[in-house]
PQR file with spaces between the fields and no chain letter, atoms N, CA, C, O and H, PARSE charges and radii, in Angstrom:
ATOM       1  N    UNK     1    -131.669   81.754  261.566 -0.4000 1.5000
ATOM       2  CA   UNK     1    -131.678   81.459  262.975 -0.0000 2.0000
ATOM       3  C    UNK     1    -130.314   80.888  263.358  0.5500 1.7000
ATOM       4  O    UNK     1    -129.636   80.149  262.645 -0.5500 1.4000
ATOM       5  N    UNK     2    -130.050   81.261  264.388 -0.4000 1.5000
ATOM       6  CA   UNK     2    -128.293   81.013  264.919 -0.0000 2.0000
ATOM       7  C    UNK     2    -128.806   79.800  265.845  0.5500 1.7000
ATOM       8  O    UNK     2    -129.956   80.049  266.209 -0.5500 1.4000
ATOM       9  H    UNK     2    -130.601   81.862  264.967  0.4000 1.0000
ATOM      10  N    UNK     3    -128.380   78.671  266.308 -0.4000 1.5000
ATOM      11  CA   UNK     3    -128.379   77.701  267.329 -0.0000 2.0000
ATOM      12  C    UNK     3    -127.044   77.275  267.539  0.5500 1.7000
ATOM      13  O    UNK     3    -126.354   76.992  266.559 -0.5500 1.4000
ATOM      14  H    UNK     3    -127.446   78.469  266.012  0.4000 1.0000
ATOM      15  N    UNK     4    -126.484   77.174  268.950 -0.4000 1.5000
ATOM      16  CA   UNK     4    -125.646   77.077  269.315 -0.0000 2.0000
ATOM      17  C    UNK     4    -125.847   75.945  270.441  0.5500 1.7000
ATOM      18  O    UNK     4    -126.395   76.229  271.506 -0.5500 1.4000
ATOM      19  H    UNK     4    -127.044   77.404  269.746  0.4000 1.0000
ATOM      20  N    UNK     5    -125.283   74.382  270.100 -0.4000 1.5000
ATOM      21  CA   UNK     5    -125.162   73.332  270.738 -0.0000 2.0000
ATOM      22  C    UNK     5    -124.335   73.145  271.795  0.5500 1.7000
ATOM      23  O    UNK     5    -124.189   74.208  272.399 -0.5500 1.4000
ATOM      24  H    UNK     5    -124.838   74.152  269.235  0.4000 1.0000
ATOM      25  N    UNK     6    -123.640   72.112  272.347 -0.4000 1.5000
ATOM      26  CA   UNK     6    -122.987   71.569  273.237 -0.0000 2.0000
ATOM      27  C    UNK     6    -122.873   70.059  272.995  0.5500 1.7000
ATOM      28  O    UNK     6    -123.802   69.431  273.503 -0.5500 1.4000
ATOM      29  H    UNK     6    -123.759   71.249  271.856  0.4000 1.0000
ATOM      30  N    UNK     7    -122.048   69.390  272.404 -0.4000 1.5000
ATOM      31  CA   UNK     7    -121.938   68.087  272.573 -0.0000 2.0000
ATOM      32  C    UNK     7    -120.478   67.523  273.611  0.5500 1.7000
ATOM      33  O    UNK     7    -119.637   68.346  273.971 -0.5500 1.4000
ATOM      34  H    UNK     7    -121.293   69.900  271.991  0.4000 1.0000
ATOM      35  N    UNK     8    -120.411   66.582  273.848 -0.4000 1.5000
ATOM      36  CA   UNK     8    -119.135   66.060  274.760 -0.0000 2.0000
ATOM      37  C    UNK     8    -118.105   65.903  273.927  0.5500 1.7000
ATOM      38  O    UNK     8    -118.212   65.535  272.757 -0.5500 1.4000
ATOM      39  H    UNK     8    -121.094   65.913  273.555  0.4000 1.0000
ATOM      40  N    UNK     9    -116.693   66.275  274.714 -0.4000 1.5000
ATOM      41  CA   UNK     9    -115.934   66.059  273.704 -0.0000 2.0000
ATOM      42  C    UNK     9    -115.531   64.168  272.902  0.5500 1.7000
ATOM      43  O    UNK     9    -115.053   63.770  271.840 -0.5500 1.4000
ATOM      44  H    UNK     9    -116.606   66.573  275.664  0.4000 1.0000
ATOM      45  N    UNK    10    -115.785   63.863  273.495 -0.4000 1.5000
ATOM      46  CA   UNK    10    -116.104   62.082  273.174 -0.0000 2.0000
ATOM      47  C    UNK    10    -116.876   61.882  272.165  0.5500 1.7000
ATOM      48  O    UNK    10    -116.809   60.928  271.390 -0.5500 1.4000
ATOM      49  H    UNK    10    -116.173   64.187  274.358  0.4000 1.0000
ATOM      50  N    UNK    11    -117.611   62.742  272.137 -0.4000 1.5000
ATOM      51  CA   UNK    11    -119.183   62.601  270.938 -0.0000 2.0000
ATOM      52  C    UNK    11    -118.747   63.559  269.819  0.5500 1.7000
ATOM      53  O    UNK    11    -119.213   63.491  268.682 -0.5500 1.4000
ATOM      54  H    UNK    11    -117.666   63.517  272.766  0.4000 1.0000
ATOM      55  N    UNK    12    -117.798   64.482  270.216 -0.4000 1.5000
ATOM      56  CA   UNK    12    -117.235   65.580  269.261 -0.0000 2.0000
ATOM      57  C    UNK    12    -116.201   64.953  268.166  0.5500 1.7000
ATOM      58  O    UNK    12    -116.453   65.075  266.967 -0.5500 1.4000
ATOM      59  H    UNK    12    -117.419   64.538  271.139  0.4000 1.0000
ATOM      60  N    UNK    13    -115.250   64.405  268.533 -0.4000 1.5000
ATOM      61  CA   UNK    13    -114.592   63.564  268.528 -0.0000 2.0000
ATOM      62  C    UNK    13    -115.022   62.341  267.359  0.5500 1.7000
ATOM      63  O    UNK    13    -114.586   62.233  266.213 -0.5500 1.4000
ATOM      64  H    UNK    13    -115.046   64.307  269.507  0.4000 1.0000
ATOM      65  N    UNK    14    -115.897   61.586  267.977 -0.4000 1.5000
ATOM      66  CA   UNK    14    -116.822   60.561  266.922 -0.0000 2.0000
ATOM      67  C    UNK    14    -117.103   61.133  265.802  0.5500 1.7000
ATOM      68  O    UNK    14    -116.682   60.685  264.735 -0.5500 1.4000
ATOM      69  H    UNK    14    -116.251   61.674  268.908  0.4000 1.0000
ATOM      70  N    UNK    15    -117.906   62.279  265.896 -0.4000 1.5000
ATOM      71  CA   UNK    15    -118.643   63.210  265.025 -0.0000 2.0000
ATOM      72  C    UNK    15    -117.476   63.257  263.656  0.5500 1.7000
ATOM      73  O    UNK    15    -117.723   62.752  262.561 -0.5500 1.4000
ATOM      74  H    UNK    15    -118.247   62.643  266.762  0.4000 1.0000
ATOM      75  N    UNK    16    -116.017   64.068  264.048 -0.4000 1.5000
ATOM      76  CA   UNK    16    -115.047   64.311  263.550 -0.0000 2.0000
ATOM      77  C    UNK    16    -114.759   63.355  262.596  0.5500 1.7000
ATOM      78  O    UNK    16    -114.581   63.441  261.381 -0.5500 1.4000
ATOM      79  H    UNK    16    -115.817   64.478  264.937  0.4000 1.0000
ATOM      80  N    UNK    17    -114.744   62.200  263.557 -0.4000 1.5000
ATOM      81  CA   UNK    17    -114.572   60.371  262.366 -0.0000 2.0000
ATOM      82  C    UNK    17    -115.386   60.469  262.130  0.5500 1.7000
ATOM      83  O    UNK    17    -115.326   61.621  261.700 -0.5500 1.4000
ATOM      84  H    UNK    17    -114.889   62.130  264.544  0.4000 1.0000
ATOM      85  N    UNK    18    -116.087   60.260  262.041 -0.4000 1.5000
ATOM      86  CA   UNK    18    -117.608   60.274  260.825 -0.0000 2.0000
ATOM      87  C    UNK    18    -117.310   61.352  259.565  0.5500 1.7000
ATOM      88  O    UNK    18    -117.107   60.943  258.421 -0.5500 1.4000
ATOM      89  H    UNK    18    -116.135   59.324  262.391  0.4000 1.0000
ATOM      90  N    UNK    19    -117.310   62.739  259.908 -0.4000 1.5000
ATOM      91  CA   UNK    19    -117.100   63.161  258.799 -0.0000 2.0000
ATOM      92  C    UNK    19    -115.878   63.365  257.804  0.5500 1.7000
ATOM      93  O    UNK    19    -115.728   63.941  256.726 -0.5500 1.4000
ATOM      94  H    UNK    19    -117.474   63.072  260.836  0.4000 1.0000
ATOM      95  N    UNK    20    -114.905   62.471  258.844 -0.4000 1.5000
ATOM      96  CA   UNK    20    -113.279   62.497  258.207 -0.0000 2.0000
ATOM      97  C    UNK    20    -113.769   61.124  257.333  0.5500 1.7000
ATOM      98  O    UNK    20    -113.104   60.698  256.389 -0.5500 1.4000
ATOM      99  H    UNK    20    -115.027   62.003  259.719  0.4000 1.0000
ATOM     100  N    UNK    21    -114.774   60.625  257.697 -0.4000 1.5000
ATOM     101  CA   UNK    21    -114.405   59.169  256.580 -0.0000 2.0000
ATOM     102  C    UNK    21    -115.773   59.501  255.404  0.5500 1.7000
ATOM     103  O    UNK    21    -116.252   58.651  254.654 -0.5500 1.4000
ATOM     104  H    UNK    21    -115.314   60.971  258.464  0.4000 1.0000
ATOM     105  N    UNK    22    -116.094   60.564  255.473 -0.4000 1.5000
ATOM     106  CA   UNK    22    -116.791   61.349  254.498 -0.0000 2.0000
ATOM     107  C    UNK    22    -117.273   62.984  253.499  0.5500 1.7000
ATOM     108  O    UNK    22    -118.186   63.786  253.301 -0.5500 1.4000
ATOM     109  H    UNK    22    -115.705   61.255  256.083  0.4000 1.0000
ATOM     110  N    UNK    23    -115.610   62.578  253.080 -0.4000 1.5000
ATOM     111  CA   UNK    23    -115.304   63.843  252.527 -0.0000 2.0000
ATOM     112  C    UNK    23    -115.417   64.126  251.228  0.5500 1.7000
ATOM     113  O    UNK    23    -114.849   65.125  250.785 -0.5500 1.4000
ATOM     114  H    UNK    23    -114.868   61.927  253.240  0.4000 1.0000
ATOM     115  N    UNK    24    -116.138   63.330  250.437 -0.4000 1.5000
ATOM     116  CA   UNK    24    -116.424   63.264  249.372 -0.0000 2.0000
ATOM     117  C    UNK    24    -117.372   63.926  248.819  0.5500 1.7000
ATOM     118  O    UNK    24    -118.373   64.098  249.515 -0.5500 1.4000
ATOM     119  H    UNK    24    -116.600   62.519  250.797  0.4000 1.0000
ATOM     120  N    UNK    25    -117.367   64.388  247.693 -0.4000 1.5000
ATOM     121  CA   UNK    25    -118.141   65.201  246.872 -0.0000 2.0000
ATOM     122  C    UNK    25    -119.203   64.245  245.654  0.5500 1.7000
ATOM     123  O    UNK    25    -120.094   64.546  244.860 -0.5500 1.4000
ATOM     124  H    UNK    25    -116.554   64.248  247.127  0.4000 1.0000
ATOM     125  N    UNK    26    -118.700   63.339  245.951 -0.4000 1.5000
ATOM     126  CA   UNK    26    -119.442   61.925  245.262 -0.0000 2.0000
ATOM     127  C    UNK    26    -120.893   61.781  245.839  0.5500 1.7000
ATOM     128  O    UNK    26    -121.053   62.243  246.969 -0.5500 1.4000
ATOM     129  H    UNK    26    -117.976   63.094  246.596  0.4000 1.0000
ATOM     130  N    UNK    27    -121.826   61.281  245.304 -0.4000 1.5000
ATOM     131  CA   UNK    27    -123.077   59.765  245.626 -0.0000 2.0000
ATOM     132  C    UNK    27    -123.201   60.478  247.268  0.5500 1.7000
ATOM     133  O    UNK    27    -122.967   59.796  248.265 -0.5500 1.4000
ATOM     134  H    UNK    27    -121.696   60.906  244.387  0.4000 1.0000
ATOM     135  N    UNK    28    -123.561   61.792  247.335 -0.4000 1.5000
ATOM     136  CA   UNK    28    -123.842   62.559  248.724 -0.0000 2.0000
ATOM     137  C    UNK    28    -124.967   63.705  248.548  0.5500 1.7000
ATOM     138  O    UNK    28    -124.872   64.518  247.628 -0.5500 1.4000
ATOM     139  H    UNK    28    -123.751   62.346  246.525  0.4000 1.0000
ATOM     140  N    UNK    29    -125.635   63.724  249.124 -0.4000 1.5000
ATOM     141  CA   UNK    29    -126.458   65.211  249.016 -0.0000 2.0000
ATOM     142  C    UNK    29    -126.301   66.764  249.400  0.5500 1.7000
ATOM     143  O    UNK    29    -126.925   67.767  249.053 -0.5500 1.4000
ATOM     144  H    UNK    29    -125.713   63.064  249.872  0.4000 1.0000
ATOM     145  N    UNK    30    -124.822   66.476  250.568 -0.4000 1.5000
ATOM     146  CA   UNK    30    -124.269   67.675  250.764 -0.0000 2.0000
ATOM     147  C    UNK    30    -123.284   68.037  250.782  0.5500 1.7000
ATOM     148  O    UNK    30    -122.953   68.847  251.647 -0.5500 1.4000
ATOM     149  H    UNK    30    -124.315   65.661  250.850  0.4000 1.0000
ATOM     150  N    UNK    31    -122.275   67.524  249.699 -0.4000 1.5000
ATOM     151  CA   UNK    31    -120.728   67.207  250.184 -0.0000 2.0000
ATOM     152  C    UNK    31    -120.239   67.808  251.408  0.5500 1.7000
ATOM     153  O    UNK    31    -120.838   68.127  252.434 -0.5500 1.4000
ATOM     154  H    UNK    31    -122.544   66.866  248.996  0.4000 1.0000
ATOM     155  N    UNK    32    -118.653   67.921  250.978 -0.4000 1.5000
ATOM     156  CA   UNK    32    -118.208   67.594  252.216 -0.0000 2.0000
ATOM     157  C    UNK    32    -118.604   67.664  253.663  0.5500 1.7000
ATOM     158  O    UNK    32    -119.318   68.665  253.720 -0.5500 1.4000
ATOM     159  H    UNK    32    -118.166   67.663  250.144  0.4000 1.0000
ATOM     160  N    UNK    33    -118.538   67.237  254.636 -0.4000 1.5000
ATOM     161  CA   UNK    33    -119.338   67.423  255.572 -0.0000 2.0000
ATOM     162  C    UNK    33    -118.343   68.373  256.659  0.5500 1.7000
ATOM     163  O    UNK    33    -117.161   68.033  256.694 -0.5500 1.4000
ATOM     164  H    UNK    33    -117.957   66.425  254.590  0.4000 1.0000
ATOM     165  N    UNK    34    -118.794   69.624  257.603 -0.4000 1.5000
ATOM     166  CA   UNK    34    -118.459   69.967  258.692 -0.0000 2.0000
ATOM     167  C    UNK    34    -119.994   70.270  260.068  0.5500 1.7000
ATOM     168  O    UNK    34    -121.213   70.271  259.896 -0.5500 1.4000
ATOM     169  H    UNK    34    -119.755   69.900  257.574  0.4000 1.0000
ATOM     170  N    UNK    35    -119.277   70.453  261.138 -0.4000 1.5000
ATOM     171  CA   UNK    35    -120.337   70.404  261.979 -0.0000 2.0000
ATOM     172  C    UNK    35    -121.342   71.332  261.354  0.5500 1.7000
ATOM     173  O    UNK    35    -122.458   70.817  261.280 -0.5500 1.4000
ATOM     174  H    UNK    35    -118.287   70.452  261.278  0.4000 1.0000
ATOM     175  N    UNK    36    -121.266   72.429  260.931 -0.4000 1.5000
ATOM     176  CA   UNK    36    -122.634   73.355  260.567 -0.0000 2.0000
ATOM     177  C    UNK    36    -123.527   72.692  259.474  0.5500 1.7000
ATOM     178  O    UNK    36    -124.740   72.898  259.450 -0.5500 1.4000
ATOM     179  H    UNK    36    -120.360   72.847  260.990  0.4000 1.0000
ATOM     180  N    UNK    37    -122.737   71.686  258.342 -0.4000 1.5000
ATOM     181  CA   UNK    37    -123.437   71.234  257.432 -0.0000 2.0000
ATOM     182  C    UNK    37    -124.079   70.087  257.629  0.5500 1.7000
ATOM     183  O    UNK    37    -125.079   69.835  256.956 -0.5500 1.4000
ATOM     184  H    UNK    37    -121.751   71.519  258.361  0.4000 1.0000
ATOM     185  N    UNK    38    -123.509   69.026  258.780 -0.4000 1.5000
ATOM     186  CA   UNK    38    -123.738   68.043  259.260 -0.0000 2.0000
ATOM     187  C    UNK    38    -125.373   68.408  260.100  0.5500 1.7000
ATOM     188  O    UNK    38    -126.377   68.008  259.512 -0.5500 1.4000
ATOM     189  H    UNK    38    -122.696   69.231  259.327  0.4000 1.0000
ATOM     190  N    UNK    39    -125.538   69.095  261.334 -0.4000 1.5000
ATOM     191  CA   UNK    39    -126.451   69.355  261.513 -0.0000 2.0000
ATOM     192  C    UNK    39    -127.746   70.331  260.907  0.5500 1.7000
ATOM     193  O    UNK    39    -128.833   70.249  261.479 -0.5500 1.4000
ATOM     194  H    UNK    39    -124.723   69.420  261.812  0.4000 1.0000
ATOM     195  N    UNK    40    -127.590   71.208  259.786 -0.4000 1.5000
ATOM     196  CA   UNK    40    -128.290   71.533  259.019 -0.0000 2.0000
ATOM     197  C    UNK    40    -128.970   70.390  258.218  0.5500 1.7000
ATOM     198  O    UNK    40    -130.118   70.593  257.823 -0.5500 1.4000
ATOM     199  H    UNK    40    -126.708   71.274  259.321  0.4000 1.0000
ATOM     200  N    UNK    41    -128.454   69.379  257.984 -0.4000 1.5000
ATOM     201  CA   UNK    41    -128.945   68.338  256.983 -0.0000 2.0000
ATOM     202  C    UNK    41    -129.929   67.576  257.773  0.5500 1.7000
ATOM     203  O    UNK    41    -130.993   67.188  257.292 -0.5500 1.4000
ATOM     204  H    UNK    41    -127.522   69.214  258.305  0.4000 1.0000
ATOM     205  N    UNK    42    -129.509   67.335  259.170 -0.4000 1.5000
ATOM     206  CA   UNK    42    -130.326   66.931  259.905 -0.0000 2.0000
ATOM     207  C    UNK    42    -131.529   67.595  260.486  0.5500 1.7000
ATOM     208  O    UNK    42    -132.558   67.054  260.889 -0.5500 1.4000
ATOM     209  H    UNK    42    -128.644   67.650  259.561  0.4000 1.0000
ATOM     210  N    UNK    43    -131.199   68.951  260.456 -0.4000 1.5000
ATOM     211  CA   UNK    43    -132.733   69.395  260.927 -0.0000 2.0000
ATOM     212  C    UNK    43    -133.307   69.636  259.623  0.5500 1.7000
ATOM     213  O    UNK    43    -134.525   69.466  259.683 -0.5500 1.4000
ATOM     214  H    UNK    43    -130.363   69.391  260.128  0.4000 1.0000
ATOM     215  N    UNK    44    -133.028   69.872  258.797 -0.4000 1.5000
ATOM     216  CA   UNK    44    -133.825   70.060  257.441 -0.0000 2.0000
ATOM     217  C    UNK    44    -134.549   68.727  257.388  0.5500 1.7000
ATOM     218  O    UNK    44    -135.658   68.653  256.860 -0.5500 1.4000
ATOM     219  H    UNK    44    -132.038   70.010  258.747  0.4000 1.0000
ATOM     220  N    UNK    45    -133.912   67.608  257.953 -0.4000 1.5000
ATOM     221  CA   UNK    45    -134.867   66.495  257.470 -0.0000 2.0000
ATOM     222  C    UNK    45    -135.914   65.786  258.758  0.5500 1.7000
ATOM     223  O    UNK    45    -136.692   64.838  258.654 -0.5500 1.4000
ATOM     224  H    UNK    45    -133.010   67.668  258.382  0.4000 1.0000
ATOM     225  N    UNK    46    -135.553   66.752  260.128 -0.4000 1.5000
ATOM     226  CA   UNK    46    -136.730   66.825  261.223 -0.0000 2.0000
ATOM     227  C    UNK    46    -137.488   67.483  260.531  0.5500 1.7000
ATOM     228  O    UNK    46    -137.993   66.605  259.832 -0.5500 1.4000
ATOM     229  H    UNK    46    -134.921   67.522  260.212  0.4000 1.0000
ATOM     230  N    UNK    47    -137.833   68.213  260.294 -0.4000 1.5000
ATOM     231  CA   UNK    47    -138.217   69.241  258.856 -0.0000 2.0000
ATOM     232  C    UNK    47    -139.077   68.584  257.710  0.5500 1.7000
ATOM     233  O    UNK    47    -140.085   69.166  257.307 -0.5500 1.4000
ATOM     234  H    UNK    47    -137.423   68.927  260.862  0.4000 1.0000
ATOM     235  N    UNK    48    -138.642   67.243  257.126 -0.4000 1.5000
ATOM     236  CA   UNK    48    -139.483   67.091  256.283 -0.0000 2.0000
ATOM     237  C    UNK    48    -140.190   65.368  256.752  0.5500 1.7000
ATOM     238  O    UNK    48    -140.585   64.368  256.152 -0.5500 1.4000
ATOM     239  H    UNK    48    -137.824   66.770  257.453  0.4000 1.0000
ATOM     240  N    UNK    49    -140.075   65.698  257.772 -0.4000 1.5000
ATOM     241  CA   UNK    49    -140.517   64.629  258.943 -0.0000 2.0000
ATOM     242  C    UNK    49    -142.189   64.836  258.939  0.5500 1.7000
ATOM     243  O    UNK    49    -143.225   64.173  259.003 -0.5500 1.4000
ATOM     244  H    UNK    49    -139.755   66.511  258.259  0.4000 1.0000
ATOM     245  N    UNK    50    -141.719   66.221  258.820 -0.4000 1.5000
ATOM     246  CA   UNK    50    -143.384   67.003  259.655 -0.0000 2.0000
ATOM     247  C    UNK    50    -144.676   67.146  258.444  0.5500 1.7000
ATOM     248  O    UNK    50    -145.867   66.845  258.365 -0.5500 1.4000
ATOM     249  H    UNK    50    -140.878   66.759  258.769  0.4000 1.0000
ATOM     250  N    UNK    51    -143.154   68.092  257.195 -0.4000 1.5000
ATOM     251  CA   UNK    51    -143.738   67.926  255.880 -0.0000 2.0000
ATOM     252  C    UNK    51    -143.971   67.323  255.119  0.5500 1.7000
ATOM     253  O    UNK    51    -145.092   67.073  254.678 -0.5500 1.4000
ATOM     254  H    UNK    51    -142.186   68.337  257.259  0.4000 1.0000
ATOM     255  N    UNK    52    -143.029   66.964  254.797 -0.4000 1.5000
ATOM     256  CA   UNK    52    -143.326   64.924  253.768 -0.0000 2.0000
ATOM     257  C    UNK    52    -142.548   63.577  254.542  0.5500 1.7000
ATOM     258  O    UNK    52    -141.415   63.097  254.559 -0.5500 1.4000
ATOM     259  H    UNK    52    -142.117   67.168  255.155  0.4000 1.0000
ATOM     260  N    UNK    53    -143.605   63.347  255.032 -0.4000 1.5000
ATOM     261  CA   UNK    53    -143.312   62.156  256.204 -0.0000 2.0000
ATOM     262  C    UNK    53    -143.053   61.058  255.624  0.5500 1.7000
ATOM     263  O    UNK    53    -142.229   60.302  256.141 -0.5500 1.4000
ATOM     264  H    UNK    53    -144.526   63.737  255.017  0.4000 1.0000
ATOM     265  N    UNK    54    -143.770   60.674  254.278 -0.4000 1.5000
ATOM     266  CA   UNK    54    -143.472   60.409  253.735 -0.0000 2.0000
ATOM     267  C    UNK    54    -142.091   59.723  252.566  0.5500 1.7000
ATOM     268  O    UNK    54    -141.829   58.628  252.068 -0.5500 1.4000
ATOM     269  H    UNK    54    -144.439   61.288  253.858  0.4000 1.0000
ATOM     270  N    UNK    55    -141.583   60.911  252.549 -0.4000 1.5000
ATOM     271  CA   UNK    55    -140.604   60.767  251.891 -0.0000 2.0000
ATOM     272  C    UNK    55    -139.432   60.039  252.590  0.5500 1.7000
ATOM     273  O    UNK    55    -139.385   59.853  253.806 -0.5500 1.4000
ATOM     274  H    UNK    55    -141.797   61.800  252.954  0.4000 1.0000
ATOM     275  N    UNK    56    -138.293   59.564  251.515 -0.4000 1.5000
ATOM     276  CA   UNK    56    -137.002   58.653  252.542 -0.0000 2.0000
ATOM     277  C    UNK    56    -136.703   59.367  253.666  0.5500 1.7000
ATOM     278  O    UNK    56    -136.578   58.747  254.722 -0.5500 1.4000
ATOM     279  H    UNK    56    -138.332   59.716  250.527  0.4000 1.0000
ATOM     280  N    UNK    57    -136.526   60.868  253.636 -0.4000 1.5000
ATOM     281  CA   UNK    57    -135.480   61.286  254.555 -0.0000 2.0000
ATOM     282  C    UNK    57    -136.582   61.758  255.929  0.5500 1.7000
ATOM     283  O    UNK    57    -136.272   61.629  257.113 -0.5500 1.4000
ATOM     284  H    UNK    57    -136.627   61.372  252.778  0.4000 1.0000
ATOM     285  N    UNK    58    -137.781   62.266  255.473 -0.4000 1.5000
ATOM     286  CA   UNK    58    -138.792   62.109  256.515 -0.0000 2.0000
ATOM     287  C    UNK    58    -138.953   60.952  257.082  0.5500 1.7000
ATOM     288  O    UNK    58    -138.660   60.994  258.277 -0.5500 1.4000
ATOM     289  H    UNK    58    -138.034   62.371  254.511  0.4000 1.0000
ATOM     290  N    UNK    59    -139.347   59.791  256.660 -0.4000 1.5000
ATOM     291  CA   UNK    59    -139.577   58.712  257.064 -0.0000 2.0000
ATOM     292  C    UNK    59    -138.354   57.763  258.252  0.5500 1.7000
ATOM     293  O    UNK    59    -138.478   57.053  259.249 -0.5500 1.4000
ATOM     294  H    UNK    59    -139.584   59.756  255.689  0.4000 1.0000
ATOM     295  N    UNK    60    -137.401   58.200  257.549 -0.4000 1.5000
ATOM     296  CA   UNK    60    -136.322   57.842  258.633 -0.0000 2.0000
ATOM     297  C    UNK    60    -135.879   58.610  259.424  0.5500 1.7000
ATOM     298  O    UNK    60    -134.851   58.250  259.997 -0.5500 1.4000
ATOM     299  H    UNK    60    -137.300   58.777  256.739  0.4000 1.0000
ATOM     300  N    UNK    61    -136.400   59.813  259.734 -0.4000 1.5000
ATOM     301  CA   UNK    61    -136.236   60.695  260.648 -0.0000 2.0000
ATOM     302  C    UNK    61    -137.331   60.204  261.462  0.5500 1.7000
ATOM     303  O    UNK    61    -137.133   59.641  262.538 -0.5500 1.4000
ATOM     304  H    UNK    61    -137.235   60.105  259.268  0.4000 1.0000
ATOM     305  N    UNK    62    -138.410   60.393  261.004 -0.4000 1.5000
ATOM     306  CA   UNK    62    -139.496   59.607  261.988 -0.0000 2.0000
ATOM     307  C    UNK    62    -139.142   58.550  262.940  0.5500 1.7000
ATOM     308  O    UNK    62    -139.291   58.686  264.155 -0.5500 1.4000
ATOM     309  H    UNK    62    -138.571   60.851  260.129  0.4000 1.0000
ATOM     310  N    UNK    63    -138.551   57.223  262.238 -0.4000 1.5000
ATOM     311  CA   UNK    63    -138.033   56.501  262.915 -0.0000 2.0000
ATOM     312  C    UNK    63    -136.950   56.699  264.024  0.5500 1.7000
ATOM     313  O    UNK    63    -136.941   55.986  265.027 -0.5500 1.4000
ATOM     314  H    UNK    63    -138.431   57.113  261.252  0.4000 1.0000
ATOM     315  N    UNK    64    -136.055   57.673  263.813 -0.4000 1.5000
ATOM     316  CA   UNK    64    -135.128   57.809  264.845 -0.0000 2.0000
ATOM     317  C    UNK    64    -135.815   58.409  265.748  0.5500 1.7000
ATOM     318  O    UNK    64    -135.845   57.660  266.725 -0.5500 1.4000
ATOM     319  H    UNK    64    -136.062   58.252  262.998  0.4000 1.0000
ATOM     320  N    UNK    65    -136.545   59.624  266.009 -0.4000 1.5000
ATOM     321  CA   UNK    65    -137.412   60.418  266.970 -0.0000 2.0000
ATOM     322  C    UNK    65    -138.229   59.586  267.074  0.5500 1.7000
ATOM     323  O    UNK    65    -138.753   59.806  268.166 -0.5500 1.4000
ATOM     324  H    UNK    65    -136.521   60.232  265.216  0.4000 1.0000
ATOM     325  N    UNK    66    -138.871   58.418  266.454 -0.4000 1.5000
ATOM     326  CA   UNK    66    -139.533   57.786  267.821 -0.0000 2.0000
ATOM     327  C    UNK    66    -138.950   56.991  268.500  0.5500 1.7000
ATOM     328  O    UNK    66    -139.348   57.036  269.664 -0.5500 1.4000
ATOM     329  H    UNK    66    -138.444   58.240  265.567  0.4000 1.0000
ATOM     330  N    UNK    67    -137.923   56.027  268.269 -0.4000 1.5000
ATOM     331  CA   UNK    67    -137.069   55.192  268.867 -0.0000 2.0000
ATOM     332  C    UNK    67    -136.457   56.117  269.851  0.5500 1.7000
ATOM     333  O    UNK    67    -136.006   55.545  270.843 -0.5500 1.4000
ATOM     334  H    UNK    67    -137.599   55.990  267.323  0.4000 1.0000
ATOM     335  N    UNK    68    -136.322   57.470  269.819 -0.4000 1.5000
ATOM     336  CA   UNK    68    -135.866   58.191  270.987 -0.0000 2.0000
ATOM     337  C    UNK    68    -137.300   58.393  271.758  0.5500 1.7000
ATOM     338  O    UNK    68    -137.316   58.996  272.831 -0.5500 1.4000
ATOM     339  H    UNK    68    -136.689   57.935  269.013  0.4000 1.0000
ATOM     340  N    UNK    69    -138.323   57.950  271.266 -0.4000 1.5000
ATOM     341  CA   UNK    69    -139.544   58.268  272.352 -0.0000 2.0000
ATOM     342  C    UNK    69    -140.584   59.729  271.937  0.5500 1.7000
ATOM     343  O    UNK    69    -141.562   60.213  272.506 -0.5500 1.4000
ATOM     344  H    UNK    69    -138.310   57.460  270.395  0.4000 1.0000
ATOM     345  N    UNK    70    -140.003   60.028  270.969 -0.4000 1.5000
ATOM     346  CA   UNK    70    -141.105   61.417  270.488 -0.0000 2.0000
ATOM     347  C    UNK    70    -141.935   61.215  269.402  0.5500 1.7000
ATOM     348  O    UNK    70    -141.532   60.784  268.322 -0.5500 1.4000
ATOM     349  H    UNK    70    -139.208   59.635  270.507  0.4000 1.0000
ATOM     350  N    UNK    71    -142.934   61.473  269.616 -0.4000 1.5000
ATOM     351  CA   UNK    71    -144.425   61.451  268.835 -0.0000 2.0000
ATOM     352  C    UNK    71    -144.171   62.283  267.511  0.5500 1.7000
ATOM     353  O    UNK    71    -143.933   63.387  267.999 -0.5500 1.4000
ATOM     354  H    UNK    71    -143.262   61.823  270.493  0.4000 1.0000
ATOM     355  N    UNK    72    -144.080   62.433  266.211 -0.4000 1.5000
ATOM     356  CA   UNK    72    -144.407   62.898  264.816 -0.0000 2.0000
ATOM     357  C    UNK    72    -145.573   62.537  264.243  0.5500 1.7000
ATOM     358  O    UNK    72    -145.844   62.914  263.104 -0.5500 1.4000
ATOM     359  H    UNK    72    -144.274   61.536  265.814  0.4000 1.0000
């Protein structure tokens, strides 16, 4: 599936520092990071939100989607 976003360039920007101060192939689950890998990691783990809710990366996905106000 292709998805094609829109973020601000301000938020684009941030994004950029974030993954410029994480380029490591070290103590990471997906090295280096760019925007396609950055948000793949994240929906994979809306993803196991649903499936193992349970688990760390479900569980704290949970938490962010509800603190944004959405039901899991």
């Amino acid at each position: 599936m292709l998805i094609e976003i829109e973020v601000s360039d301000e938020d684009a920007a941030l994004i950029e520092e974030f993954m410029d101060d994480n380029q490591t192939d070290e103590s990471n689950s997906h090295g280096p990071l760019d925007m396609i890998i950055l948000a793949g990691m994240l929906l994979e783990d809306v993803a196991l939100a649903v499936r193992r809710p349970g688990s760390w990366e479900g569980s704290n996905m949970i938490q962010v989607l509800t603190s944004h106000g959405y039901t899991v």
